[in-house]
Backbone as numpy.savetxt, mean C-alpha at the origin, in Angstrom:
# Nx Ny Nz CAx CAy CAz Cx Cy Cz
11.97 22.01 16.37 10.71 21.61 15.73 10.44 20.14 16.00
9.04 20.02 16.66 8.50 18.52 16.90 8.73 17.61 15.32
9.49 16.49 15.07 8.96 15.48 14.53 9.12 14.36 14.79
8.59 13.26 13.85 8.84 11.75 14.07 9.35 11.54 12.55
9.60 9.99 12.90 10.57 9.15 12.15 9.64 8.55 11.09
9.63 8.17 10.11 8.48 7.91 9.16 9.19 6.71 8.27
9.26 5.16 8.47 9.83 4.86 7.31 8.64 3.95 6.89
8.42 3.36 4.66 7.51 2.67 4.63 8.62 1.85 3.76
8.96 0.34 4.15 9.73 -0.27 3.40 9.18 -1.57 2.08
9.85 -1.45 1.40 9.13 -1.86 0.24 9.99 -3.18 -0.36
9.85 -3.78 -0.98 10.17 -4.97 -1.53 11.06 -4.85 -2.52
11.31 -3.62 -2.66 13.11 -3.35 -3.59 13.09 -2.19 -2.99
12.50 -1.06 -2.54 13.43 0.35 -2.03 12.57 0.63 -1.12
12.75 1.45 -0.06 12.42 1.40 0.91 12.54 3.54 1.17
11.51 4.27 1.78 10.99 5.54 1.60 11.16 6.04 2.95
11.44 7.15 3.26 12.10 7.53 4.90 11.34 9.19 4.96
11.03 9.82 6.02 11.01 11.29 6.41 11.05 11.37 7.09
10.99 12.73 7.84 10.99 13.16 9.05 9.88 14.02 8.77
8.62 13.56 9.59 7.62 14.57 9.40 6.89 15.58 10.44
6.88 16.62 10.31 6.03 16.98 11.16 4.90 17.04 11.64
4.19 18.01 13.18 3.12 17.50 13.56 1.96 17.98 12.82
2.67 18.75 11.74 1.13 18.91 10.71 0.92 18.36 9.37
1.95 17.13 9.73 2.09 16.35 8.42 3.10 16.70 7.29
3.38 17.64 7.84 4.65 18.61 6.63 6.03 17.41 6.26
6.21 17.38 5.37 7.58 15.84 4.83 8.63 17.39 5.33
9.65 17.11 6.40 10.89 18.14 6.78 12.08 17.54 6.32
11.82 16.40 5.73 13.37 15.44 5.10 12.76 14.38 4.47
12.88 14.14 3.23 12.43 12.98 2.48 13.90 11.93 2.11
13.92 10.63 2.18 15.52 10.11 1.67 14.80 8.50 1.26
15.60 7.99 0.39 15.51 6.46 -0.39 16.27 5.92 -0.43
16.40 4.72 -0.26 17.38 3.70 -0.16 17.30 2.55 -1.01
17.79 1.62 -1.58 17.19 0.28 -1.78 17.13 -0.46 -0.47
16.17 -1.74 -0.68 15.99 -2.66 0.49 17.11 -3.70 0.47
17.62 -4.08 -1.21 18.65 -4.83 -0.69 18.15 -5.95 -0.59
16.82 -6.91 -0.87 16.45 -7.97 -0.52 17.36 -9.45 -0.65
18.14 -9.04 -1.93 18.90 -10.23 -2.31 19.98 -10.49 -1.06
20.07 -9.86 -0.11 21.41 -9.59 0.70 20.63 -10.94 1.79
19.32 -11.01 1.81 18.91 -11.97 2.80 17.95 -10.95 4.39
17.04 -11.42 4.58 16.76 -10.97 5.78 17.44 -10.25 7.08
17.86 -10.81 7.58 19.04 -10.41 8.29 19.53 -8.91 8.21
20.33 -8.85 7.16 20.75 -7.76 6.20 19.24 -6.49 6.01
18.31 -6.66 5.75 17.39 -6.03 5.23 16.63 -5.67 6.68
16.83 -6.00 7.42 16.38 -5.47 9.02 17.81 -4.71 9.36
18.77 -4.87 9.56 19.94 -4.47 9.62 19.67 -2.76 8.51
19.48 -2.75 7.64 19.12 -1.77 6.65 18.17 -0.40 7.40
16.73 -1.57 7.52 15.73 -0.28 7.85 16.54 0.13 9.55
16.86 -0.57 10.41 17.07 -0.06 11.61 18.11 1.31 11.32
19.49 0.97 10.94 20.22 1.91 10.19 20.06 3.11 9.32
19.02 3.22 8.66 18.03 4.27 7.99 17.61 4.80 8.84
16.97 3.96 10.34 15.73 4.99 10.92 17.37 5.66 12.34
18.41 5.12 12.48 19.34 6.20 13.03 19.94 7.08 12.14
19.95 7.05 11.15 20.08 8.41 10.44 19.14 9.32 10.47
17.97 9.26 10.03 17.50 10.26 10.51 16.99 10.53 11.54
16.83 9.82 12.75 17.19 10.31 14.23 18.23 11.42 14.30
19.25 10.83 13.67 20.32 11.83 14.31 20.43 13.28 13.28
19.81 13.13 12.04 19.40 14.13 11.69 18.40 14.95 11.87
17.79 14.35 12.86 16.61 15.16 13.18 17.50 16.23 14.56
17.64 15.34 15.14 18.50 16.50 15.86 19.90 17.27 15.20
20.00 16.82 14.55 21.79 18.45 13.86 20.47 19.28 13.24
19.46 19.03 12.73 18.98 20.11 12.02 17.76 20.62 12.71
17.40 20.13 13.85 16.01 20.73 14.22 16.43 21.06 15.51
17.12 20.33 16.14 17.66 20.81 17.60 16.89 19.55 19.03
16.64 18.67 18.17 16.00 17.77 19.24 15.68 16.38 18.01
15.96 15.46 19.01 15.52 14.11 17.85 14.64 13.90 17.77
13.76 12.96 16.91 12.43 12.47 17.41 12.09 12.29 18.16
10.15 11.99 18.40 9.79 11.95 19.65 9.54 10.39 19.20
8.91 9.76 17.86 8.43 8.85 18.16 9.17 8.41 16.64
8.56 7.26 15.73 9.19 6.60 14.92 7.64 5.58 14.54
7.43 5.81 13.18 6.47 4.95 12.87 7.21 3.93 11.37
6.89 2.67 11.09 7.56 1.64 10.14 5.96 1.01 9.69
6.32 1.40 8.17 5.08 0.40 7.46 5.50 -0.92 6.98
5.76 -1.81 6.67 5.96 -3.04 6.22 4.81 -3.97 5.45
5.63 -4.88 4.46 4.64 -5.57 3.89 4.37 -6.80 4.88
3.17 -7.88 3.72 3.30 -9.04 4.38 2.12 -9.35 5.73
2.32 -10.36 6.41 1.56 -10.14 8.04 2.21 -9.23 9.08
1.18 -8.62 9.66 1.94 -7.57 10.68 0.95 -7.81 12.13
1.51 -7.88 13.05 1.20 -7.98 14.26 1.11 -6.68 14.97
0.40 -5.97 14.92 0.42 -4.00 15.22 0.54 -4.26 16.53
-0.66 -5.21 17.65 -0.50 -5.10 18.93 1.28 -5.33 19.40
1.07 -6.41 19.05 2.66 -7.19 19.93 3.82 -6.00 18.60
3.48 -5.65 17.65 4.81 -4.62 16.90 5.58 -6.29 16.24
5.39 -6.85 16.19 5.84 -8.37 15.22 5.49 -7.96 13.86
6.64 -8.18 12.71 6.42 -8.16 11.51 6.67 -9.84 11.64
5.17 -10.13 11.30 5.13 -11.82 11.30 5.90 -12.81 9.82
5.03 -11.87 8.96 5.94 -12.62 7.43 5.74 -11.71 6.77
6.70 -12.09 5.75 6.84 -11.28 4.10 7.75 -12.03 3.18
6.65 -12.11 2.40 7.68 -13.13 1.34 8.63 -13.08 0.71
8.42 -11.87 0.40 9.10 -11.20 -0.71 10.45 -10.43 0.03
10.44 -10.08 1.00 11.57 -10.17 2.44 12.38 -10.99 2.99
11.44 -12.53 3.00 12.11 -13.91 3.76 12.10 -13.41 4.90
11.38 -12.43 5.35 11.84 -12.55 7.32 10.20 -12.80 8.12
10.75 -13.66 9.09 9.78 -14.62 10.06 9.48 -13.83 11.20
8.63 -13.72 12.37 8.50 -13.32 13.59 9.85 -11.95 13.71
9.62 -11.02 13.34 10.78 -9.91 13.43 10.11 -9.08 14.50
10.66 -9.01 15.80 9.87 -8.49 16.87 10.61 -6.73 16.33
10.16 -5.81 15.18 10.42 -4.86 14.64 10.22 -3.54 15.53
9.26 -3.25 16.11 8.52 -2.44 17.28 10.03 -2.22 18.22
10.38 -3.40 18.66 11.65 -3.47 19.95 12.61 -3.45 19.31
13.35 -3.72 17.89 14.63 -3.60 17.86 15.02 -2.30 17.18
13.57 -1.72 17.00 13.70 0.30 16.41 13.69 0.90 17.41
12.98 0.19 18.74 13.01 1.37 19.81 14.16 1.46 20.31
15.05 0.21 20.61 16.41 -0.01 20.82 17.38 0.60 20.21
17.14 0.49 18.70 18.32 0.91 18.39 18.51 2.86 18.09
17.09 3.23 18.24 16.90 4.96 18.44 16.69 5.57 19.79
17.17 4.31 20.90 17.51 4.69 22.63 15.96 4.80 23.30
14.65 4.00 22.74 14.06 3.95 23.45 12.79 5.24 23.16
12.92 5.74 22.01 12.10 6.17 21.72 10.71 5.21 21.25
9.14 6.09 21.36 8.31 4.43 20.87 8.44 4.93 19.42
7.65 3.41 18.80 7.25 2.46 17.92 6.34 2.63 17.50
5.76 2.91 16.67 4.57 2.24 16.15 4.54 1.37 14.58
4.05 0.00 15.14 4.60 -1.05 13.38 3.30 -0.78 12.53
3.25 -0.65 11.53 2.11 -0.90 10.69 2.12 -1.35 9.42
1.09 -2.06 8.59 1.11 -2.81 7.41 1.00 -1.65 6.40
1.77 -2.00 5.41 1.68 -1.09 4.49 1.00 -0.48 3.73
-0.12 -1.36 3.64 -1.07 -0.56 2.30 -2.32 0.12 3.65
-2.33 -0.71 4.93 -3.04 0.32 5.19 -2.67 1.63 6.42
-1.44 1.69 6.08 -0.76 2.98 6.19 -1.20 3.75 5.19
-0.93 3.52 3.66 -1.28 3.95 2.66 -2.55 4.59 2.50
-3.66 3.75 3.47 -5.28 4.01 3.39 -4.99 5.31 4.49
-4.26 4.93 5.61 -5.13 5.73 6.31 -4.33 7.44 6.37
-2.89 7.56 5.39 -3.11 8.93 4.64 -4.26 9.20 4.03
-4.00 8.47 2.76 -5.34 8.50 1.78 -6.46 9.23 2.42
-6.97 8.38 3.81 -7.95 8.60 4.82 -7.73 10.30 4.96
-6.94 10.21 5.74 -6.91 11.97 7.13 -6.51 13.07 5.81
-5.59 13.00 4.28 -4.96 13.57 4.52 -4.57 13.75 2.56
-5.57 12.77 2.18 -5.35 12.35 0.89 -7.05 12.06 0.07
-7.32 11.47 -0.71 -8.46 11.28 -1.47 -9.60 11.05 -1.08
-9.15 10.62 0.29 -10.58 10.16 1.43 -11.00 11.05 2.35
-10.18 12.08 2.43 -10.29 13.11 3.79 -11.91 13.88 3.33
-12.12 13.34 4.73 -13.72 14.12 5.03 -14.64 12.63 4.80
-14.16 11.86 4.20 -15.24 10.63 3.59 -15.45 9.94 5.04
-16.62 9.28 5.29 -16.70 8.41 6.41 -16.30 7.02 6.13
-16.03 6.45 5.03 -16.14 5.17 4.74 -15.60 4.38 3.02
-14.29 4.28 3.37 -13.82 4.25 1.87 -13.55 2.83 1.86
-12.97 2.33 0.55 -11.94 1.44 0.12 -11.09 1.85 -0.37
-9.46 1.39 -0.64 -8.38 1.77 -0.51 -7.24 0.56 -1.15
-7.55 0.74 -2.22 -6.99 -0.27 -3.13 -5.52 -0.35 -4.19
-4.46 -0.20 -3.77 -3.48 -0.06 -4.62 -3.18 -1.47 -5.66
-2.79 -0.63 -6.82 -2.57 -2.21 -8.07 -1.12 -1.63 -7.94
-0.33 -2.60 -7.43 0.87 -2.63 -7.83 1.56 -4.33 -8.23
2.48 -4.34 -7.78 3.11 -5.71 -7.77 1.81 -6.62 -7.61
1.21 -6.62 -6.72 -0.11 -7.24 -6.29 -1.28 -6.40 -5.90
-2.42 -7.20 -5.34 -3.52 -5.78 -4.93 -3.92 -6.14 -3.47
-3.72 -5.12 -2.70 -4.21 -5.29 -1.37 -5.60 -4.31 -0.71
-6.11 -4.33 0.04 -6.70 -3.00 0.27 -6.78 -2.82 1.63
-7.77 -1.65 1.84 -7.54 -1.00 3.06 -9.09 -0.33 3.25
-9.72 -1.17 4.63 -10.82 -0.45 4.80 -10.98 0.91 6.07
-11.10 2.10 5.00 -11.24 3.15 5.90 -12.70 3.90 6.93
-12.38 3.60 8.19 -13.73 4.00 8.60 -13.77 5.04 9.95
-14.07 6.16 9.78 -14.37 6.81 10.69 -13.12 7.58 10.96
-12.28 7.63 10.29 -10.66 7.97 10.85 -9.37 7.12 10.49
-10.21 5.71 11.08 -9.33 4.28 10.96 -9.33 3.45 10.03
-8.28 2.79 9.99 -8.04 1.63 9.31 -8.54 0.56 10.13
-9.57 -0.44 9.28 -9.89 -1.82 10.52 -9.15 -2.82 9.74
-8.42 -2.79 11.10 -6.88 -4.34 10.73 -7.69 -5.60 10.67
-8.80 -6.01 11.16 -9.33 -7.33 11.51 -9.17 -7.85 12.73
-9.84 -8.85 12.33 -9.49 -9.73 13.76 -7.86 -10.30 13.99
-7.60 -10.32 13.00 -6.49 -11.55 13.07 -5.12 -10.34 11.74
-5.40 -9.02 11.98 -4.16 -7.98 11.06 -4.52 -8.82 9.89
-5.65 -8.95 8.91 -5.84 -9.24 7.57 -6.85 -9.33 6.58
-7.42 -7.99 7.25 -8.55 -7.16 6.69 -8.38 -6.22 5.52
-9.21 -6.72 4.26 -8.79 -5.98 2.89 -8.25 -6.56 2.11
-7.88 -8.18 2.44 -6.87 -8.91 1.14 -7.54 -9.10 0.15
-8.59 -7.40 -0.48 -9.31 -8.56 -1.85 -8.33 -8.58 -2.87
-7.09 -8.10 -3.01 -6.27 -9.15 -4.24 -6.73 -10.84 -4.09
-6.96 -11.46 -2.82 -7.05 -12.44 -2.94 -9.05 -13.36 -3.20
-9.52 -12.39 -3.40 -10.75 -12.74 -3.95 -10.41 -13.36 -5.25
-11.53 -14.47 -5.06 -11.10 -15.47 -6.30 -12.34 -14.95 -7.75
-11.53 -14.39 -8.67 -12.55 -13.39 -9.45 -12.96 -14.74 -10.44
-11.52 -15.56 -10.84 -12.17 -16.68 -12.17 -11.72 -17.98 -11.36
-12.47 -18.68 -10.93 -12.66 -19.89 -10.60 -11.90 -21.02 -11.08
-10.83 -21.31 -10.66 -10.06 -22.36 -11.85 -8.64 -21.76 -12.75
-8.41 -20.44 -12.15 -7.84 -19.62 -13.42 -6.56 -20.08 -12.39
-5.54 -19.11 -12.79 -3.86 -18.93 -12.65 -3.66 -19.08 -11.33
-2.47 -20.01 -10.92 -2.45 -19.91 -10.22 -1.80 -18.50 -8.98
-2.49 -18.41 -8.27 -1.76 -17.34 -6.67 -0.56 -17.76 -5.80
-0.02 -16.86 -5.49 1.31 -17.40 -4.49 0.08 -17.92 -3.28
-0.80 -17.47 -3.15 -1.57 -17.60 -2.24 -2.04 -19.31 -1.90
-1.80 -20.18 -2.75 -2.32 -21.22 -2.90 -3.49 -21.83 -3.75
-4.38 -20.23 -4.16 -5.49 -20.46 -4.72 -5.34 -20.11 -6.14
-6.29 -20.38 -6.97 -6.65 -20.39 -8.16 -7.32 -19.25 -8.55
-7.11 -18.34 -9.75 -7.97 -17.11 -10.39 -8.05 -15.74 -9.07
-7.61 -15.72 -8.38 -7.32 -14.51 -7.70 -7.64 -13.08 -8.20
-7.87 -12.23 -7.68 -7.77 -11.00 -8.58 -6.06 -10.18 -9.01
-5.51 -10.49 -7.77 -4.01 -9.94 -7.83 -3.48 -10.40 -8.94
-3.58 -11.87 -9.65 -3.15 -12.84 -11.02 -3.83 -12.24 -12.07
-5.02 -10.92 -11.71 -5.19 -10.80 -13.03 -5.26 -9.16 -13.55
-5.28 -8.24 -12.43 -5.31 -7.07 -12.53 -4.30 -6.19 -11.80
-3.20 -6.87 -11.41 -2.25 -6.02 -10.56 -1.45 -5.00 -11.96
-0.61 -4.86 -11.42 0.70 -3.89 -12.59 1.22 -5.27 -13.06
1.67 -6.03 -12.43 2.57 -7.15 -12.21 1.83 -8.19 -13.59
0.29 -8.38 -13.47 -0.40 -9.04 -14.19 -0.36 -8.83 -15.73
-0.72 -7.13 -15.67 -1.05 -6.61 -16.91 0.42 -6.82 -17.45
1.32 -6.40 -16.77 2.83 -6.84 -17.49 2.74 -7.64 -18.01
2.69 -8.60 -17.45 2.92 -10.26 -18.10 2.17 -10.71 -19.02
0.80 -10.12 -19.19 0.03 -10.32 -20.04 0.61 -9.77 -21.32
0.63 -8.22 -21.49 1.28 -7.92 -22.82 2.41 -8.47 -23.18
3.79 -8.36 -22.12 4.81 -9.36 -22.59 4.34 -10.42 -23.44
3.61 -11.16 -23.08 3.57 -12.81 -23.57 2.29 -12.33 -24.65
1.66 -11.11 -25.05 1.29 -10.76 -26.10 1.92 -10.52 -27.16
2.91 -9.03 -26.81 3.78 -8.45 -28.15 5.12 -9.13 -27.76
5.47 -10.19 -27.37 6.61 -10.79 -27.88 7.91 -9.81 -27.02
7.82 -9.55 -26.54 8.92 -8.70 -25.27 8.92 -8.87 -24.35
9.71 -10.01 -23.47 9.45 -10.07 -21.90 9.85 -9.42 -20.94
10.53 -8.02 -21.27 10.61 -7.03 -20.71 9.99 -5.73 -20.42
8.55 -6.01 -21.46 7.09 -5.25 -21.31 6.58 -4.83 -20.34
6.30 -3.88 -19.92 5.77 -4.25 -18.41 4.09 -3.38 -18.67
3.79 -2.92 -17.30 2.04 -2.16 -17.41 2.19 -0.94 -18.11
3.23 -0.20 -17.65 3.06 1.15 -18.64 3.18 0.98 -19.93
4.11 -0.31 -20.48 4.28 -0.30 -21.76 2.77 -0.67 -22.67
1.80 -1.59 -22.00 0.89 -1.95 -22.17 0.01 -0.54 -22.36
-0.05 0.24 -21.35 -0.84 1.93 -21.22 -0.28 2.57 -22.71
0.73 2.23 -22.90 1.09 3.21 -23.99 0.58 2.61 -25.29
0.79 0.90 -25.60 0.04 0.69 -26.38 -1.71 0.73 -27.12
-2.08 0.79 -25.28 -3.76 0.90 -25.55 -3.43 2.55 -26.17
-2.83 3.49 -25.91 -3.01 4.48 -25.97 -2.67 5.11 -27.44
-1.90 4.58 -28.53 -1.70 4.04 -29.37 -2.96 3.05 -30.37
-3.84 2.73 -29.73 -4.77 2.08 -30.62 -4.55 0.51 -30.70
-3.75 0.12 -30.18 -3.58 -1.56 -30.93 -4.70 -2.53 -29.68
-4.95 -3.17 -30.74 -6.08 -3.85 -30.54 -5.70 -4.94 -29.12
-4.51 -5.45 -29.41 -4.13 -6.70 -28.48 -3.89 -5.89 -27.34
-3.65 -4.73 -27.45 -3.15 -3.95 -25.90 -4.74 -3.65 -25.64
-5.42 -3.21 -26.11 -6.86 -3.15 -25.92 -7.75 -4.24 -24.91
-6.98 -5.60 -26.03 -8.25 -6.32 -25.13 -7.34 -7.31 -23.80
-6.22 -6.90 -23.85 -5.66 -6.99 -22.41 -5.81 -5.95 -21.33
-5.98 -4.98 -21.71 -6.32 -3.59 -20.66 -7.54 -4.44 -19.97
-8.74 -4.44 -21.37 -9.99 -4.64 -20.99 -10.30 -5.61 -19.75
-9.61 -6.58 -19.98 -9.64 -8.48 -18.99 -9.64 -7.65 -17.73
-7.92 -7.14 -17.35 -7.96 -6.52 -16.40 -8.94 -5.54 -15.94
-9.17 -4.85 -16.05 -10.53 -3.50 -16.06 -11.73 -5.17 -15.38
-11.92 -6.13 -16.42 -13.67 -6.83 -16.04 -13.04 -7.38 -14.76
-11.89 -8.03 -14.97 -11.52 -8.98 -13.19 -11.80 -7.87 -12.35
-10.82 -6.60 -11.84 -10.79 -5.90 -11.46 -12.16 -5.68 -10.47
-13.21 -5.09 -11.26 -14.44 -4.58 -11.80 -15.35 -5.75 -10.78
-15.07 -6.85 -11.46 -15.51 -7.83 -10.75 -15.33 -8.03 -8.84
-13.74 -7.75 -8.84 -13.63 -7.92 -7.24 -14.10 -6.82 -6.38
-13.46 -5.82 -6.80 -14.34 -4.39 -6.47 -15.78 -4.26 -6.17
-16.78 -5.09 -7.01 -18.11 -5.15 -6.60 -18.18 -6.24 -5.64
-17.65 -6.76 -5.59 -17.46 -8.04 -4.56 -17.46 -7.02 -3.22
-16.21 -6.27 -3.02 -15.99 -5.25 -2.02 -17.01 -4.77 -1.38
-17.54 -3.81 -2.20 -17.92 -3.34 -1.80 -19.54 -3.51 -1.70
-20.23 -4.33 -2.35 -21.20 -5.20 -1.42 -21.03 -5.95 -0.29
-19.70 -6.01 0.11 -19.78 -6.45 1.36 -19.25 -5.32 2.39
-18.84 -4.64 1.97 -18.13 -3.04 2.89 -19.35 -1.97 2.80
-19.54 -1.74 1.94 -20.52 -0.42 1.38 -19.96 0.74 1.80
-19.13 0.75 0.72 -18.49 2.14 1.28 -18.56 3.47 0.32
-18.13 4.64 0.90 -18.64 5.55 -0.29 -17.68 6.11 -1.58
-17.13 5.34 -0.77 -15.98 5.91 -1.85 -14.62 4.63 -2.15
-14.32 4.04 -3.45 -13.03 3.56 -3.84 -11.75 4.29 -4.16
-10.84 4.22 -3.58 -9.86 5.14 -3.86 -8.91 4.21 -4.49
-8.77 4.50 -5.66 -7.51 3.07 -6.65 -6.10 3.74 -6.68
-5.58 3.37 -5.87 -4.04 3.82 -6.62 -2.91 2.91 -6.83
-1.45 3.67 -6.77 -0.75 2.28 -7.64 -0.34 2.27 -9.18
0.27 1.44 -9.35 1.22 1.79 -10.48 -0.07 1.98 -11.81
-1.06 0.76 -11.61 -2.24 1.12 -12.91 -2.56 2.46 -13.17
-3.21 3.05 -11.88 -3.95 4.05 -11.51 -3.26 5.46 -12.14
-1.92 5.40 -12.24 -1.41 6.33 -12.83 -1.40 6.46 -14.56
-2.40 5.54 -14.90 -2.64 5.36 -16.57 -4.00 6.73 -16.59
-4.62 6.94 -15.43 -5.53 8.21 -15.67 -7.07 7.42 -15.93
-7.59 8.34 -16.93 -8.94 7.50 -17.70 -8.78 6.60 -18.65
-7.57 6.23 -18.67 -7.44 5.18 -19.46 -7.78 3.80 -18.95
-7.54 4.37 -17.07 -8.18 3.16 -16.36 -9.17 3.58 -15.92
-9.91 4.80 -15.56 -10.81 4.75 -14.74 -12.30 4.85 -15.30
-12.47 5.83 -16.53 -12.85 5.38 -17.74 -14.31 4.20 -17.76
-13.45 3.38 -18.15 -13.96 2.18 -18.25 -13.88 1.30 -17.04
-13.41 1.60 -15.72 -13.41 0.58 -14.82 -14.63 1.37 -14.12
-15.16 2.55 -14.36 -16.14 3.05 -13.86 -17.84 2.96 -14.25
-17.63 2.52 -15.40 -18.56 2.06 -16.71 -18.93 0.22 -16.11
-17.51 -0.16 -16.20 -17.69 -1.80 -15.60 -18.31 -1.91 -14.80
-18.07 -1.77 -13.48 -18.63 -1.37 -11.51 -19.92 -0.89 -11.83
-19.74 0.25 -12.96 -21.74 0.40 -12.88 -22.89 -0.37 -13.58
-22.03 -1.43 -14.48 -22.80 -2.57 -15.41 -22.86 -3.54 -14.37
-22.16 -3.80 -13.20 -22.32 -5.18 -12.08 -22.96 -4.62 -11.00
-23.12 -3.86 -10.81 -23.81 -3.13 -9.44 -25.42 -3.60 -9.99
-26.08 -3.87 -8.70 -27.93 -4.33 -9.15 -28.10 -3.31 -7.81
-28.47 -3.76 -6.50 -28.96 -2.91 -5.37 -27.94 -2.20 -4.80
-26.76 -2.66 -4.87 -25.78 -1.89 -4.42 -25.63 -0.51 -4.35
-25.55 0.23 -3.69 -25.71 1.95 -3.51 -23.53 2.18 -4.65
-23.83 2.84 -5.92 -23.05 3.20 -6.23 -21.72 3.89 -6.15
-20.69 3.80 -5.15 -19.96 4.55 -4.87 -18.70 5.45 -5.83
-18.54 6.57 -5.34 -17.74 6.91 -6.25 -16.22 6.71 -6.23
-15.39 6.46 -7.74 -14.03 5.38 -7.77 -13.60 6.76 -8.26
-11.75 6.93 -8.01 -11.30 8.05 -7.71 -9.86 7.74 -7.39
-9.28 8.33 -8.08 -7.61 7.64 -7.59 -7.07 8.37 -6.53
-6.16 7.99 -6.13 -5.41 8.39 -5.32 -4.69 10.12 -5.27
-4.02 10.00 -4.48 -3.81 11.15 -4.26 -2.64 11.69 -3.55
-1.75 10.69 -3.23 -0.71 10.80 -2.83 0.36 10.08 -3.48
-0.24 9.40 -4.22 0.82 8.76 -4.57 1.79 6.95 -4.28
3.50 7.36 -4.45 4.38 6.46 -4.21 4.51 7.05 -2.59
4.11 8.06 -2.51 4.53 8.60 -0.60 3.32 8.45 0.39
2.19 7.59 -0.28 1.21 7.25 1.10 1.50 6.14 1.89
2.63 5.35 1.81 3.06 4.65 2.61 3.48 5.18 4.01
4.86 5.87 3.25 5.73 6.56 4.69 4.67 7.78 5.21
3.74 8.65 4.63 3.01 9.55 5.23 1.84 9.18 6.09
1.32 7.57 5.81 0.81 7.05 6.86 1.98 6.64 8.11
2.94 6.02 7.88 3.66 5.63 9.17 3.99 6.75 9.88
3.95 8.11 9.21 4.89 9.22 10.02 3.15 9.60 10.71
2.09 9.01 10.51 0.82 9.16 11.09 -0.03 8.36 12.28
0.88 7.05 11.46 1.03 6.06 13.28 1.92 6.80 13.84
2.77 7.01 14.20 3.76 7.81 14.83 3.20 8.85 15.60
2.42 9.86 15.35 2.00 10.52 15.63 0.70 10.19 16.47
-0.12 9.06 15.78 -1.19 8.82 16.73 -0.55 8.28 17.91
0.44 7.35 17.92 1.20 7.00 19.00 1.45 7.67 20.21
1.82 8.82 19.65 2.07 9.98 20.72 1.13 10.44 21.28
0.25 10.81 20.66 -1.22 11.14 21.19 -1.85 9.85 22.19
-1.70 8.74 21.85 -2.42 8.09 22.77 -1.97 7.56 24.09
-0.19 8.18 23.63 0.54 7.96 24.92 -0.04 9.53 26.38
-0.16 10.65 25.62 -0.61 11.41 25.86 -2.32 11.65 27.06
-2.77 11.27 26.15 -4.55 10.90 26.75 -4.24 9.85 27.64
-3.60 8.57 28.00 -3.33 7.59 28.82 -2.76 8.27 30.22
């Protein structure tokens, strides 16, 4: 049975399959990333992951992969296959593309950024399939997005197309790892809303769900911290998508799994800031913690195909 190598690595654990050519997951496996071990170590990791299941692809299917796709955070260089940076990694210029093809004997590569791996399941295969023209927004640790069009993900000019976490929603507000001030990622990620209730109910081990459970519960202070998040949010999102116009928002991510508790009212918000803007419809996700690796096992696959048509 045809498959490829699928890994999407993450900033504490890192997600692996072997998928097939109709998208089917034929081996799912998890690891931690191990970040504290240092860079070095954490490339050393994913390469080692992606020969295991190489070589499990052949004891159990009767042939190894054909190809091998890797999502990664951070800057990504798709042409040259360079994972340029990641912070939250510590690793610099990682020519990633060549030391996976190397170390699985020369099978190809394909590198891609993570969230819009994430989009472009979402896209073919997930919440967007059939849509011509989405956004693709996960709240997790931070918020990144992913503009889907026609099939594709558009990387940009320069691989950094979609950073509206880094739209500046309050002018002057908290600071961003980014350098800037009031960001949206500082105020509506998982990461945000955590910190917010923590330093509300007196627990700095609070995090977003604990916050979901309190709005859900009735208390007022979990209320009007949901809310902040929901207007920033709300706010960058229309930002978006007056400048994208797309038909569809797809939110997923650790918030997104609160239900109508977020969407609710973040749908109510978007339609109180919208003036000419053509209304699109917001809609969570649909795959999940696995649209990472189910996009890479999808570069992978387009890979092959375009080695194919060439």
């Amino acid at each position: 049975m045809r498959n490829v190598i699928a890994l999407d690595v993450g900033g504490t654990g890192m997600k692996a399959a072997l998928v097939g050519a109709d998208g089917t997951l034929l081996h799912e496996a998890r690891r931690p990333t191990g970040r504290e071990r240092g860079p070095e170590a954490v490339i050393e990791t994913v390469l080692s992951f992606a020969a295991e299941l190489h070589a499990l692809g052949r004891e159990r299917f009767g042939a190894p992969a054909d190809a091998a796709g890797v999502a990664v955070p951070g800057i990504v260089d798709e042409a040259s296959g360079t994972a340029v940076y990641a912070a939250n990694l510590g690793w610099r210029d990682v020519p990633m593309r060549a030391l996976l093809s190397e170390r699985l004997g020369g099978v190809p590569v394909a590198l891609g950024h993570d969230v819009r791996a994430g989009g472009l399941a979402e896209g073919r295969i997930g919440a967007g399939k059939g849509v011509g023209r989405f956004l693709f927004v996960p709240l997790g640790t931070g918020i990144a997005g992913a503009i889907g069009s026609g099939g594709r993900i558009e990387a940009g000019a320069h691989g950094s197309a979609g950073e509206i976490g880094h739209i500046v929603v309050r002018p002057g507000g908290r600071e961003c790892g980014c350098g800037q001030r009031g960001c949206l990622e500082t105020l509506a990620s998982a990461a945000a809303v955590g910190r917010d209730w923590a330093a509300v109910c007196g627990d700095p081990q609070a995090g977003a769900a604990d916050a979901a459970k309190a709005v859900a519960s009735g208390d007022a202070r979990a209320r009007a911290v949901w809310q902040a998040a929901v207007d920033a949010l709300a706010d960058g999102l229309v930002t978006g998508l007056t400048l994208l116009d797309p038909e569809m928002l797809i939110i997923g991510g650790g918030l997104a799994e609160a239900g109508d508790m977020l969407f609710v009212p973040l749908r109510e918000a978007v339609r109180r800031r919208v003036t000419f803007q053509p209304l699109p419809s917001i809609v969570p996700a649909a795959l999940g913690d696995a649209a990472g690796c189910l996009g890479a096992g999808l570069l992978a696959w387009d890979l092959l195909s375009t080695e194919v048509t060439a």
